[in-house]
mmCIF file of the N, C-alpha and C atoms, coordinates in Angstrom:
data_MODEL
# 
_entry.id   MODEL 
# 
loop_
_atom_site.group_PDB 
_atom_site.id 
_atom_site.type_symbol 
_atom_site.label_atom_id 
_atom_site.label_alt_id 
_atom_site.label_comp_id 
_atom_site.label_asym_id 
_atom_site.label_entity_id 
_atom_site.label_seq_id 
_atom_site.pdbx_PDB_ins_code 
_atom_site.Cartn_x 
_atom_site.Cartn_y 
_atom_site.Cartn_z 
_atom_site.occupancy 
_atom_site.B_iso_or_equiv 
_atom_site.pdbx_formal_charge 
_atom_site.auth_seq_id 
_atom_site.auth_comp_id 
_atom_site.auth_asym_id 
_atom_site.auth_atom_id 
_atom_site.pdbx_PDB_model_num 
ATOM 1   N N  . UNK A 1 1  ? 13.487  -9.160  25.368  1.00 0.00 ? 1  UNK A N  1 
ATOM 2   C CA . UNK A 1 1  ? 14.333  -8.310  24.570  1.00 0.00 ? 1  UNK A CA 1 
ATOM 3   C C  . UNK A 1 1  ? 13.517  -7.129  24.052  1.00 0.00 ? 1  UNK A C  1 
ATOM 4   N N  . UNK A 1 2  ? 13.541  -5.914  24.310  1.00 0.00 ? 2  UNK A N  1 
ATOM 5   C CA . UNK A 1 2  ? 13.204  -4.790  24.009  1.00 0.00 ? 2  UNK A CA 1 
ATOM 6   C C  . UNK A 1 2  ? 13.467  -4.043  22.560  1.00 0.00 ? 2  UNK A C  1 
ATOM 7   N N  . UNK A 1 3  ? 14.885  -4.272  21.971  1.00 0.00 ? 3  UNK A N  1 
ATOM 8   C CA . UNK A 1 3  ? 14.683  -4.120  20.774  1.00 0.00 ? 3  UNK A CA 1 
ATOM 9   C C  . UNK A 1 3  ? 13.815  -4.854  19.707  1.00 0.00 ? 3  UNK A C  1 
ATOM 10  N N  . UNK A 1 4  ? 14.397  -6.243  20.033  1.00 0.00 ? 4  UNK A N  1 
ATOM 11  C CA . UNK A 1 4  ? 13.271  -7.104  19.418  1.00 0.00 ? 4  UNK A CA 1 
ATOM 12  C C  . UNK A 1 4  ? 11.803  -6.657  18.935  1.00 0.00 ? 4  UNK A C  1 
ATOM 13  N N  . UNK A 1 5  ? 11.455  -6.794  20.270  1.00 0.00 ? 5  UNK A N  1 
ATOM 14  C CA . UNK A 1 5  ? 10.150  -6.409  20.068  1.00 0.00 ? 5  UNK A CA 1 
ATOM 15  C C  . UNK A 1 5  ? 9.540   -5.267  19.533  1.00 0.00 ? 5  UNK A C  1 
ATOM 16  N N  . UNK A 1 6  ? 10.771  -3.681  19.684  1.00 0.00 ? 6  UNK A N  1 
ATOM 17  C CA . UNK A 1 6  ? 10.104  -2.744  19.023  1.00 0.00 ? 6  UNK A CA 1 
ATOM 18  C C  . UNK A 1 6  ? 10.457  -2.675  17.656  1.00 0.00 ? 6  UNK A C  1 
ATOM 19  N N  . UNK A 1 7  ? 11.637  -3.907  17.026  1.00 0.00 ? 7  UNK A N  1 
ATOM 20  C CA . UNK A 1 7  ? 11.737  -4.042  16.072  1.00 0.00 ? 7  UNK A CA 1 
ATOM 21  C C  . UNK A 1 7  ? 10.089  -4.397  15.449  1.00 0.00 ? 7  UNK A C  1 
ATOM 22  N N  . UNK A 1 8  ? 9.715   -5.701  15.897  1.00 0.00 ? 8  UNK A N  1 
ATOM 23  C CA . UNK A 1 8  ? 8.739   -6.437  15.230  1.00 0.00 ? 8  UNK A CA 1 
ATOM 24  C C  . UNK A 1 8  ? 7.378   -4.882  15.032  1.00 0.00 ? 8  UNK A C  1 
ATOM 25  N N  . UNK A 1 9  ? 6.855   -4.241  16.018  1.00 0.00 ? 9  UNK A N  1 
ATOM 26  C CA . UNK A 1 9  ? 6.462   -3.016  16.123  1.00 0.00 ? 9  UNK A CA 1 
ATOM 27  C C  . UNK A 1 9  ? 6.139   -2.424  15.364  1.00 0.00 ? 9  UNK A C  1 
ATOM 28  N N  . UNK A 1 10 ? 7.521   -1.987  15.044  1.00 0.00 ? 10 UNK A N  1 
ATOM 29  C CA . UNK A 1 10 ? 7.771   -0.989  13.796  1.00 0.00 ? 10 UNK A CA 1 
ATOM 30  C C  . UNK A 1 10 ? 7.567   -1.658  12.431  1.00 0.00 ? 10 UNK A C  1 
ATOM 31  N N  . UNK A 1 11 ? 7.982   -2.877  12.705  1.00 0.00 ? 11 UNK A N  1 
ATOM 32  C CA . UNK A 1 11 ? 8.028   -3.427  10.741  1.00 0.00 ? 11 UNK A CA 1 
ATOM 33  C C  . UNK A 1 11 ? 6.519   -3.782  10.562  1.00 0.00 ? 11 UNK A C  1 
ATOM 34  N N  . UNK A 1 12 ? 5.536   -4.221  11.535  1.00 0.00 ? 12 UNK A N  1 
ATOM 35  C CA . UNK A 1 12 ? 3.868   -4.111  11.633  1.00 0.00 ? 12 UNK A CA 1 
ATOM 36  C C  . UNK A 1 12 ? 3.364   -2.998  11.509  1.00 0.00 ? 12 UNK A C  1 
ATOM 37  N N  . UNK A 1 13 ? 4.167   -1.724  12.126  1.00 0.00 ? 13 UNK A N  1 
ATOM 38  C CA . UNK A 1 13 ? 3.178   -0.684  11.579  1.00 0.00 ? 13 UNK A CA 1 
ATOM 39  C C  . UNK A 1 13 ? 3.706   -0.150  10.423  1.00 0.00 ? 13 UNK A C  1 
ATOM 40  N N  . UNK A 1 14 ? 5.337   -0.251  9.723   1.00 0.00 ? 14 UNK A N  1 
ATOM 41  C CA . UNK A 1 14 ? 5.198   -0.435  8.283   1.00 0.00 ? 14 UNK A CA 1 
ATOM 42  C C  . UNK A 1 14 ? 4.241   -0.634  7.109   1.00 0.00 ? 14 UNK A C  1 
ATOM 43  N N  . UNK A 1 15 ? 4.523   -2.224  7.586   1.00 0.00 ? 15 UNK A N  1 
ATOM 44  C CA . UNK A 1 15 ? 2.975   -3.362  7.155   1.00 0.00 ? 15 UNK A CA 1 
ATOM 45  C C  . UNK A 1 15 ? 1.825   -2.283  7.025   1.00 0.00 ? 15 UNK A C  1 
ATOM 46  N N  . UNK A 1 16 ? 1.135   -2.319  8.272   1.00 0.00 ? 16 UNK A N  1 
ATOM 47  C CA . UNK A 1 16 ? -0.329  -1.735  8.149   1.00 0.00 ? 16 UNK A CA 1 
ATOM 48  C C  . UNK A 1 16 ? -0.018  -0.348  7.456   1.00 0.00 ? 16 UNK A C  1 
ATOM 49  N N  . UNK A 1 17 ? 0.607   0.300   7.154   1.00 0.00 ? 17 UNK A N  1 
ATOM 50  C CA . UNK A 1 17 ? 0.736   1.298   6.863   1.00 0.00 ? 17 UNK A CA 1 
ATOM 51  C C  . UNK A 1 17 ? 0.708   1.602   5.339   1.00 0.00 ? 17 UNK A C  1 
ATOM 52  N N  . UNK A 1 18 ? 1.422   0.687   4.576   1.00 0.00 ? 18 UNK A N  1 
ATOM 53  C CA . UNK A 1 18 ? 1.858   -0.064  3.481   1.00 0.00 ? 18 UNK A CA 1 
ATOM 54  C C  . UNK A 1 18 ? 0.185   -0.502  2.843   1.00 0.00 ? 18 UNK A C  1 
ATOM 55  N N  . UNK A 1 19 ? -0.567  -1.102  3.696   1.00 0.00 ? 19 UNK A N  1 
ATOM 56  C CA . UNK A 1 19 ? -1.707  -2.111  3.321   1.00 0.00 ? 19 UNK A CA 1 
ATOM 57  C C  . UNK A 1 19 ? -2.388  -1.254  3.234   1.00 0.00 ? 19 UNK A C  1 
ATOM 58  N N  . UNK A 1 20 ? -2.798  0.408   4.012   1.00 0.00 ? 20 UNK A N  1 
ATOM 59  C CA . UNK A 1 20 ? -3.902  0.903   4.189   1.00 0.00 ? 20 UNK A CA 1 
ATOM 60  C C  . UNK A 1 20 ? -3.488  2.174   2.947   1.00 0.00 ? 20 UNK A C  1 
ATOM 61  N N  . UNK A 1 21 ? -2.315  2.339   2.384   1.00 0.00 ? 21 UNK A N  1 
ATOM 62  C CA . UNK A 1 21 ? -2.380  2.764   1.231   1.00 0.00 ? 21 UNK A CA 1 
ATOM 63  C C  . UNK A 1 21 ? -2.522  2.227   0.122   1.00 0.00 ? 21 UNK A C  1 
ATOM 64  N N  . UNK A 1 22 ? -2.883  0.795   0.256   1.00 0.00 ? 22 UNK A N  1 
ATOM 65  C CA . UNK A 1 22 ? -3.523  0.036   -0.965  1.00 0.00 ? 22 UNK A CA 1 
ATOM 66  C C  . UNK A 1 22 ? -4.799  0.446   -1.608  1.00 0.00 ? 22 UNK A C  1 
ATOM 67  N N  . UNK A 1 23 ? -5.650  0.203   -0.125  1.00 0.00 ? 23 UNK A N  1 
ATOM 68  C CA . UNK A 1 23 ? -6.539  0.458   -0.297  1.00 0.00 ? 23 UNK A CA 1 
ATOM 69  C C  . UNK A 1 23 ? -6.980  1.997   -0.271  1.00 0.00 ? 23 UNK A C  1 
ATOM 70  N N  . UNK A 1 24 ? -6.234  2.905   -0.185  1.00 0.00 ? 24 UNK A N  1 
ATOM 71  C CA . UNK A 1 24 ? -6.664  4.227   -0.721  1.00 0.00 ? 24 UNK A CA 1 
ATOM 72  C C  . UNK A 1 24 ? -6.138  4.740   -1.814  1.00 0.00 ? 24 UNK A C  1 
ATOM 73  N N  . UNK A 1 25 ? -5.321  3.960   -2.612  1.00 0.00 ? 25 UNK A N  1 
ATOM 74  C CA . UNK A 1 25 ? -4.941  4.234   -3.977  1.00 0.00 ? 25 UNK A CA 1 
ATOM 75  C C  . UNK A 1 25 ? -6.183  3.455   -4.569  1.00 0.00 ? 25 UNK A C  1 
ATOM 76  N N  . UNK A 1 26 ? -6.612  2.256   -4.539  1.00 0.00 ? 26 UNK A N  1 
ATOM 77  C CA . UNK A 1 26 ? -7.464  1.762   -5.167  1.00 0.00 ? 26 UNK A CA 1 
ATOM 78  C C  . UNK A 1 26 ? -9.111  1.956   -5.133  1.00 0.00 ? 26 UNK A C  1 
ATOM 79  N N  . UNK A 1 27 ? -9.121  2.856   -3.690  1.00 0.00 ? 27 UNK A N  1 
ATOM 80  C CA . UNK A 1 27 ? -10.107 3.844   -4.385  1.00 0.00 ? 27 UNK A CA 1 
ATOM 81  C C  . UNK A 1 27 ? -10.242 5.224   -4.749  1.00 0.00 ? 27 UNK A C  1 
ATOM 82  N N  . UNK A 1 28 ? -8.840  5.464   -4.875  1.00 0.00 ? 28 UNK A N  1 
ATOM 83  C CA . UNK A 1 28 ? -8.570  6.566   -5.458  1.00 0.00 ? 28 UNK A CA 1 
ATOM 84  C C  . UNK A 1 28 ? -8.702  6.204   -7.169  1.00 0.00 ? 28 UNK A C  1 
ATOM 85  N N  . UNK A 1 29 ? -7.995  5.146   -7.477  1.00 0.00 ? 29 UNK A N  1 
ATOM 86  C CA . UNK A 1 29 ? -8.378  4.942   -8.944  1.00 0.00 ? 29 UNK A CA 1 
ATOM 87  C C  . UNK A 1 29 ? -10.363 4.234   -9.545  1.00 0.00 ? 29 UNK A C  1 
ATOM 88  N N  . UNK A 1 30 ? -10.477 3.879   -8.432  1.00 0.00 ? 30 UNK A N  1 
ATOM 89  C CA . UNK A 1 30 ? -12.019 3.188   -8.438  1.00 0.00 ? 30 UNK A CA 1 
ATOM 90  C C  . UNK A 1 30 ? -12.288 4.559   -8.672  1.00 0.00 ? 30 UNK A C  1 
ATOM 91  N N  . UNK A 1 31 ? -12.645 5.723   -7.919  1.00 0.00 ? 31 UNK A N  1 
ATOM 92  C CA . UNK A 1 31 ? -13.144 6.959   -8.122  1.00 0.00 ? 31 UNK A CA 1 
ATOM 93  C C  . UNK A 1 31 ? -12.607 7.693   -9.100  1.00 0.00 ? 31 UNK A C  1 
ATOM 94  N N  . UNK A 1 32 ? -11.528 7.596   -9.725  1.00 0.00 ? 32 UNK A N  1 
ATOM 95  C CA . UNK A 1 32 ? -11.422 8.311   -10.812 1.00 0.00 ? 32 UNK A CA 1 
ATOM 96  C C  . UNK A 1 32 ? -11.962 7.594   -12.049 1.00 0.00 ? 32 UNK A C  1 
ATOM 97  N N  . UNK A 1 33 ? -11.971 6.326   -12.173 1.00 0.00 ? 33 UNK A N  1 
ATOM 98  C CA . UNK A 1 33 ? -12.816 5.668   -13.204 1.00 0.00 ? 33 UNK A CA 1 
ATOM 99  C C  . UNK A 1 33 ? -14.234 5.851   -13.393 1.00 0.00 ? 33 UNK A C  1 
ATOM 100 N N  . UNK A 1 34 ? -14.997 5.586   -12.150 1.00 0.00 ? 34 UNK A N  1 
ATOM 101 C CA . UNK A 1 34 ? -16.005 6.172   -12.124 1.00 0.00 ? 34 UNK A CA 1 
ATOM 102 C C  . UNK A 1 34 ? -16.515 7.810   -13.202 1.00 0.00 ? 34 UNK A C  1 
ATOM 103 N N  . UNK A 1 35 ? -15.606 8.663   -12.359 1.00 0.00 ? 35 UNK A N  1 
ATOM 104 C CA . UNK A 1 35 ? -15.707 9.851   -12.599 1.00 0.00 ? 35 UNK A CA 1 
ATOM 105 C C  . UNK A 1 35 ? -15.430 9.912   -14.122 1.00 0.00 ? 35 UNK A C  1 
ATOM 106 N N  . UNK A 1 36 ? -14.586 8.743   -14.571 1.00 0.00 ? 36 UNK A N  1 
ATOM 107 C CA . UNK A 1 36 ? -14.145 9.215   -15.785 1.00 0.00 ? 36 UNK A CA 1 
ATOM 108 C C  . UNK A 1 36 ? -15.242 8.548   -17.074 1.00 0.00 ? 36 UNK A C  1 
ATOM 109 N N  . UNK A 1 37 ? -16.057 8.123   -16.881 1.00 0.00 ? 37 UNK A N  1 
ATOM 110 C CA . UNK A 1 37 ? -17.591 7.071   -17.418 1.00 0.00 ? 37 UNK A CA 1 
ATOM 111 C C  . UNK A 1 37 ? -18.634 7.245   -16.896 1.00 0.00 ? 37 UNK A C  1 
ATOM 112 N N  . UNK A 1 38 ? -19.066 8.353   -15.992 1.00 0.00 ? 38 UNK A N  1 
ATOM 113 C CA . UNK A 1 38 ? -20.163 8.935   -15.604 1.00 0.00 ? 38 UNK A CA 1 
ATOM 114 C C  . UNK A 1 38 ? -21.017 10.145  -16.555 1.00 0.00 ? 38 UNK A C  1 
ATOM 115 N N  . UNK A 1 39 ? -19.875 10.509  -16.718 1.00 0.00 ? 39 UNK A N  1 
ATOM 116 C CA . UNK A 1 39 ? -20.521 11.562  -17.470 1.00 0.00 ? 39 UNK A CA 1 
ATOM 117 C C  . UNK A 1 39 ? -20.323 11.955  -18.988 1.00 0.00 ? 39 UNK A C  1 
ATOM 118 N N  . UNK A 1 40 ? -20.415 10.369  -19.658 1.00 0.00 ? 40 UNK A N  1 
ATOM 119 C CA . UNK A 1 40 ? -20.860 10.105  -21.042 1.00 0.00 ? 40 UNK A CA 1 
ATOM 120 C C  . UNK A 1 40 ? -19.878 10.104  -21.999 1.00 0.00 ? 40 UNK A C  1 
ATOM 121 N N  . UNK A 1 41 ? -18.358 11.175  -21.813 1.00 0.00 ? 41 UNK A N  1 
ATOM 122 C CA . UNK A 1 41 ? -17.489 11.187  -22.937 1.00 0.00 ? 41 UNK A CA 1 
ATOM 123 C C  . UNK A 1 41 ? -16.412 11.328  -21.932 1.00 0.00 ? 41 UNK A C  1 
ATOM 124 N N  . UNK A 1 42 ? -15.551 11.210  -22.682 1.00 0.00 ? 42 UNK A N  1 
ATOM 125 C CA . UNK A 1 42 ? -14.143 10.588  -22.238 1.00 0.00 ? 42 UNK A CA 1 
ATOM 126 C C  . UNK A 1 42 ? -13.281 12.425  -22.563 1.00 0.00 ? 42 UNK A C  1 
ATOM 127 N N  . UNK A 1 43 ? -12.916 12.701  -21.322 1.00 0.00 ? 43 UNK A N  1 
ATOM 128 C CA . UNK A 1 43 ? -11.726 14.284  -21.720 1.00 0.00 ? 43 UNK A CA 1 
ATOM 129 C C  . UNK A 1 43 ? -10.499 13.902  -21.083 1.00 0.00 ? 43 UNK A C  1 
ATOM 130 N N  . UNK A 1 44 ? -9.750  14.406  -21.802 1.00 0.00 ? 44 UNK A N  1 
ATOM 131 C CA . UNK A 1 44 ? -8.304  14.211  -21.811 1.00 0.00 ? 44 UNK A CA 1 
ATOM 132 C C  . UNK A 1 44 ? -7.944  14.270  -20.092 1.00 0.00 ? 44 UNK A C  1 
ATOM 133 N N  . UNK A 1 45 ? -7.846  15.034  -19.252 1.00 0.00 ? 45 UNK A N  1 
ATOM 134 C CA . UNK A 1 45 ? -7.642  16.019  -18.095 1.00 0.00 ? 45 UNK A CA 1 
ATOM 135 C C  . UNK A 1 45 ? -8.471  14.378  -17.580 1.00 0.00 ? 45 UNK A C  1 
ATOM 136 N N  . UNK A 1 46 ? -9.603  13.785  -17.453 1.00 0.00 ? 46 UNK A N  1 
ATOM 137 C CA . UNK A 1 46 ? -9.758  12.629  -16.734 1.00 0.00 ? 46 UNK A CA 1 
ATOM 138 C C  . UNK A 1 46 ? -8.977  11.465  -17.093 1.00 0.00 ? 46 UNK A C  1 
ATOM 139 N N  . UNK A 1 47 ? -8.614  11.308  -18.298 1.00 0.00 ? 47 UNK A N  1 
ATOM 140 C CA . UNK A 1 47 ? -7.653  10.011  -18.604 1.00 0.00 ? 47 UNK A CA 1 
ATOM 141 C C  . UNK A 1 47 ? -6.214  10.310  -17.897 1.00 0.00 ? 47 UNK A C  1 
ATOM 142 N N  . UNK A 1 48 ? -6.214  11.332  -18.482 1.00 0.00 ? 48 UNK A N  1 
ATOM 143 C CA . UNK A 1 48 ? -4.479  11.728  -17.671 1.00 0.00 ? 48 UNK A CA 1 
ATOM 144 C C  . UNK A 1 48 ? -4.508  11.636  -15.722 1.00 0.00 ? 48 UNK A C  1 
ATOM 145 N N  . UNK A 1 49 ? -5.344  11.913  -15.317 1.00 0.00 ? 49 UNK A N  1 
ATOM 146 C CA . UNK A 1 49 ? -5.980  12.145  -13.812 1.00 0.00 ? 49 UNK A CA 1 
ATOM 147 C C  . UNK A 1 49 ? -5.867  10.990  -13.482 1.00 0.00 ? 49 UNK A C  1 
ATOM 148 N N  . UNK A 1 50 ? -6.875  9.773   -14.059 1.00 0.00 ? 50 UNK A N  1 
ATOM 149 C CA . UNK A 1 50 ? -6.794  8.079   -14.260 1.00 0.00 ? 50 UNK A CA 1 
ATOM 150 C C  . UNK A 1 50 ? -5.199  7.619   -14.375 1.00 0.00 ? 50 UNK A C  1 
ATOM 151 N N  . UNK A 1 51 ? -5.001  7.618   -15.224 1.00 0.00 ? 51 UNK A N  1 
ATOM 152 C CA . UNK A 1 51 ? -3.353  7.159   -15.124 1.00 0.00 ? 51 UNK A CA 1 
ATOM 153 C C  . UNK A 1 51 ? -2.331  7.640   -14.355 1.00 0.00 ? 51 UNK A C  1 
ATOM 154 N N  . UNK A 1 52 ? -2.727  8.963   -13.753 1.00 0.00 ? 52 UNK A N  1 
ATOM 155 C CA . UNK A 1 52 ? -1.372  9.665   -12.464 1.00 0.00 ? 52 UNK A CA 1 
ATOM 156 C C  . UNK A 1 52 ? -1.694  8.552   -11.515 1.00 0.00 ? 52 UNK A C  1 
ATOM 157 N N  . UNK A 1 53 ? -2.819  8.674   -10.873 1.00 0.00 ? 53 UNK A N  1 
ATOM 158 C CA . UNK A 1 53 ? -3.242  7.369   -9.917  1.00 0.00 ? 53 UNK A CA 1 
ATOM 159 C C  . UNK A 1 53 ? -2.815  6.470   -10.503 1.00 0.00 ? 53 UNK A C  1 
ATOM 160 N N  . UNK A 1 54 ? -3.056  6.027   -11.240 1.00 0.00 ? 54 UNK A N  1 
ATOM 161 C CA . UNK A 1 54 ? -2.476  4.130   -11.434 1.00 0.00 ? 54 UNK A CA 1 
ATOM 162 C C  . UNK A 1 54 ? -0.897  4.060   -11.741 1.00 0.00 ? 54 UNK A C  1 
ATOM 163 N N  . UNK A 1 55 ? -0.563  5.238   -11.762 1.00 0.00 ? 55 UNK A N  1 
ATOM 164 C CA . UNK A 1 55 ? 0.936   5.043   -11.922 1.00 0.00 ? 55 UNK A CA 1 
ATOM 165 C C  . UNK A 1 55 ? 1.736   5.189   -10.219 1.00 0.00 ? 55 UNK A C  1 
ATOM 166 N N  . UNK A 1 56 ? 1.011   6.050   -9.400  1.00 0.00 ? 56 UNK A N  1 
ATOM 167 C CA . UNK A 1 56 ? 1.508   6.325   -7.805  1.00 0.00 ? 56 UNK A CA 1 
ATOM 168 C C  . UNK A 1 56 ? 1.046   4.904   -7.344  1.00 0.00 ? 56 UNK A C  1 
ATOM 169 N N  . UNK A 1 57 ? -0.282  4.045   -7.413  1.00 0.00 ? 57 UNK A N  1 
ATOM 170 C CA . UNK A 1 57 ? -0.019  3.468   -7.205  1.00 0.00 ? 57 UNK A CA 1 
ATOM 171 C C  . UNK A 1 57 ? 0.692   2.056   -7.270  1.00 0.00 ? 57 UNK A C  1 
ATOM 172 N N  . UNK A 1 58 ? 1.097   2.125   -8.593  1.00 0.00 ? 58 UNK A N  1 
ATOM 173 C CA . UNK A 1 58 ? 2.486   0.944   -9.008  1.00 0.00 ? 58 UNK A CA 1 
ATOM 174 C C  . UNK A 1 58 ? 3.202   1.344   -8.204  1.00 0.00 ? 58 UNK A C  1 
ATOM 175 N N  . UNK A 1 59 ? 3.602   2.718   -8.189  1.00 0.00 ? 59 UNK A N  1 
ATOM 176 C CA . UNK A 1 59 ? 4.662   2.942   -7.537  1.00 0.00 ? 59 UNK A CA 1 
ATOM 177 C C  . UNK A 1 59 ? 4.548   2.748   -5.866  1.00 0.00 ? 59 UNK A C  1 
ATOM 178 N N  . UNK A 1 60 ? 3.512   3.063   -5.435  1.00 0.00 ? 60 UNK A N  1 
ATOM 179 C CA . UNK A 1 60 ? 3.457   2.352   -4.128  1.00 0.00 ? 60 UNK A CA 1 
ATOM 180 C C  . UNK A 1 60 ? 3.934   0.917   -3.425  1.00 0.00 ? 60 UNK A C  1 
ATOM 181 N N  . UNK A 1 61 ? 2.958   0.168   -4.654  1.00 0.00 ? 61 UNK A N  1 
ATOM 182 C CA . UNK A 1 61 ? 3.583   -1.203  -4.635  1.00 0.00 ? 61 UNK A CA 1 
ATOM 183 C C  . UNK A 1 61 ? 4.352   -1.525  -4.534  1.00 0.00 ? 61 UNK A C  1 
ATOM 184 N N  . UNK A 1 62 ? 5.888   -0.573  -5.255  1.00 0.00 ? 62 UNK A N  1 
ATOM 185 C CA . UNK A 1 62 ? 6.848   -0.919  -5.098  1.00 0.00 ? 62 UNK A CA 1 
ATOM 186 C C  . UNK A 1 62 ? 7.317   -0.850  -3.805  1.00 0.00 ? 62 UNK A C  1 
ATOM 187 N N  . UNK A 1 63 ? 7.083   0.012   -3.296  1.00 0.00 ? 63 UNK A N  1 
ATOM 188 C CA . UNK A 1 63 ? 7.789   0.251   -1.665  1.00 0.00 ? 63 UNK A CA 1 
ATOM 189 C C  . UNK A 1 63 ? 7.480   -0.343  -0.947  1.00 0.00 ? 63 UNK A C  1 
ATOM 190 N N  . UNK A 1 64 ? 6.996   -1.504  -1.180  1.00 0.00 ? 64 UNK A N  1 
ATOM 191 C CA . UNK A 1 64 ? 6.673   -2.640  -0.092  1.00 0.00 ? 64 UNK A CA 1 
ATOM 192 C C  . UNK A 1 64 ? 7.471   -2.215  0.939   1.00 0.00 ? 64 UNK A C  1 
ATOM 193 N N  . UNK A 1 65 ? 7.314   -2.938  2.166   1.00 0.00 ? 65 UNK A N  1 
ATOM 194 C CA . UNK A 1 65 ? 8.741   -2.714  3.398   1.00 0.00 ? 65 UNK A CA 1 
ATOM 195 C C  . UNK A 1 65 ? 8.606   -4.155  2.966   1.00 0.00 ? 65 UNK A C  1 
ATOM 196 N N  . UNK A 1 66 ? 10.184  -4.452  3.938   1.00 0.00 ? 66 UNK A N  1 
ATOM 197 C CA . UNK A 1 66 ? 10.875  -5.218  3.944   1.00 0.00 ? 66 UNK A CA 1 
ATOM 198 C C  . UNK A 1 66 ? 9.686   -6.223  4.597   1.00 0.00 ? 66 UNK A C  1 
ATOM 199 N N  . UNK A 1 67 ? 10.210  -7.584  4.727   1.00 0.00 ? 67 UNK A N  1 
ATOM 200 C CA . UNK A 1 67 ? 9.445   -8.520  4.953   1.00 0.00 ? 67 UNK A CA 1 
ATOM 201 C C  . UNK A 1 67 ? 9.510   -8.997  6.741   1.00 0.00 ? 67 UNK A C  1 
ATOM 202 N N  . UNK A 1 68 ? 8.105   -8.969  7.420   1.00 0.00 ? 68 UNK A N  1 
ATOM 203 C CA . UNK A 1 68 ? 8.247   -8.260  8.725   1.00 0.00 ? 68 UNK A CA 1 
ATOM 204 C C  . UNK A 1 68 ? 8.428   -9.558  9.653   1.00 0.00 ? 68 UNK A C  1 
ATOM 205 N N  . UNK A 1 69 ? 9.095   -9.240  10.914  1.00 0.00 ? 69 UNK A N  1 
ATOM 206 C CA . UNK A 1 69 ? 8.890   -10.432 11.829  1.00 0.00 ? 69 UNK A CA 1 
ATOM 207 C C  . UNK A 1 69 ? 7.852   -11.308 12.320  1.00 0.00 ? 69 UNK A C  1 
ATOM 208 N N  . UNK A 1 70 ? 7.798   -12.034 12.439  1.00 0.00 ? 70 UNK A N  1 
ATOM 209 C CA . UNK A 1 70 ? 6.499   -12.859 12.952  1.00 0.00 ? 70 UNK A CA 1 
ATOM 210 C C  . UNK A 1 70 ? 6.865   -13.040 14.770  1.00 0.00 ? 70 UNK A C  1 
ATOM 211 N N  . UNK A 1 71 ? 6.381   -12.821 15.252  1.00 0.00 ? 71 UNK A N  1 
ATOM 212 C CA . UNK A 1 71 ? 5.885   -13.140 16.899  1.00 0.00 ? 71 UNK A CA 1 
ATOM 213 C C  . UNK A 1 71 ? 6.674   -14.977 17.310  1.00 0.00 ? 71 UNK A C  1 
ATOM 214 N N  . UNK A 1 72 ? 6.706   -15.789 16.145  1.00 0.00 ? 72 UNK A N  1 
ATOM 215 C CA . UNK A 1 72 ? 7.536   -16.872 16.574  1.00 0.00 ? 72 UNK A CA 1 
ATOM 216 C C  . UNK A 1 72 ? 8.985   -16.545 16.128  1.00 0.00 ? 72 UNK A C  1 
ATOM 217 N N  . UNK A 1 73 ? 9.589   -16.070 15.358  1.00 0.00 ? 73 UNK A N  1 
ATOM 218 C CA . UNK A 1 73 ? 11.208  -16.207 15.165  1.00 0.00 ? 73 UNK A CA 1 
ATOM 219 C C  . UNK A 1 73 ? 11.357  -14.351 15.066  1.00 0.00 ? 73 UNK A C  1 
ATOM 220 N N  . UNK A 1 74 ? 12.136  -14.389 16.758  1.00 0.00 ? 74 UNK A N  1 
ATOM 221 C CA . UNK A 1 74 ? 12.866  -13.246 17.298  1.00 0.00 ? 74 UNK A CA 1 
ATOM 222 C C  . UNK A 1 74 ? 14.401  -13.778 16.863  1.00 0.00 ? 74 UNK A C  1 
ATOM 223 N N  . UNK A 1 75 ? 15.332  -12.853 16.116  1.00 0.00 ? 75 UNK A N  1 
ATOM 224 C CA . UNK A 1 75 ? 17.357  -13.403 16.354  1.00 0.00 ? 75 UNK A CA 1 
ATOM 225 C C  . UNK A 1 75 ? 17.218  -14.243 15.213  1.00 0.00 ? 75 UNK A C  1 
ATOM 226 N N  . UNK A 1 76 ? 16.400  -14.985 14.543  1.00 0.00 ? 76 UNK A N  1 
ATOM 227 C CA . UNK A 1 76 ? 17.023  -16.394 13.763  1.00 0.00 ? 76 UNK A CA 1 
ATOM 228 C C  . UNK A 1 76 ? 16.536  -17.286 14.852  1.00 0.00 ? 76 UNK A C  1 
ATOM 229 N N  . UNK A 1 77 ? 16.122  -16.921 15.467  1.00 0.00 ? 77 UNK A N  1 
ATOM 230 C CA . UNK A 1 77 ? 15.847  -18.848 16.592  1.00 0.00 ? 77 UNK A CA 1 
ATOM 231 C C  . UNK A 1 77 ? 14.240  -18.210 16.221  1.00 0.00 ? 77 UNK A C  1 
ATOM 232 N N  . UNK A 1 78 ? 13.718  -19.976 16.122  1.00 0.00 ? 78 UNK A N  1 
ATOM 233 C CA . UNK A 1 78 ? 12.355  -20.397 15.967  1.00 0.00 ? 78 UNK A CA 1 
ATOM 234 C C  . UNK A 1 78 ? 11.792  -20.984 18.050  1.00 0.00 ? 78 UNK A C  1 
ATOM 235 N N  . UNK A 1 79 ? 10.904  -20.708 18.176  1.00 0.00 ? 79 UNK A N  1 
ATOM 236 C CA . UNK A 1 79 ? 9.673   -20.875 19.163  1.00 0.00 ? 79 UNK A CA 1 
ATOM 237 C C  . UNK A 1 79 ? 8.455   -21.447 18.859  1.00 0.00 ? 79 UNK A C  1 
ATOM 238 N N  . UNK A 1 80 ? 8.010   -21.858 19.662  1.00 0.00 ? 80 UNK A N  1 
ATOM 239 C CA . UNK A 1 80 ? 6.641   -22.560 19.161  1.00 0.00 ? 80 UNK A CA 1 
ATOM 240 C C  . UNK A 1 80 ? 5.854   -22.195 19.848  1.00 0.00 ? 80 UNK A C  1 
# 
């Protein structure tokens, strides 16, 4: 089945897609923390900078995709 499969496809590269902006929000906020305790005092313009990031990425989180096919259950029928 051809849709099938470019279903499963697509909802994996969702997935990876989804996962690899995890990890560039979280070092997007790793690096702004840094930046924001490196250099001894705390300015407004880095806290606010700090929290835009940690707020895009909640909001990322939210957009999970939908929950993706697995390679055993194509239709509702299970395979082994």
């Amino acid at each position: 089945m051809q849709t099938s499969e470019s279903s499963i496809l697509i909802a994996s590269l969702k997935n990876g897609i989804w996962l690899f902006g995890i990890a560039s929000w979280l070092f997007g906020i790793t690096d702004r923390s840094i930046a924001l305790f490196s250099d001894g005092y705390l300015s407004a313009l880095n806290i606010i900078q700090l929290f835009t990031a940690a707020f895009f990425f909640m909001s990322w989180l939210y957009l999970k995709p939908e929950q993706n096919l697995s390679n055993s259950s194509i239709n509702g029928k299970q395979f082994p």
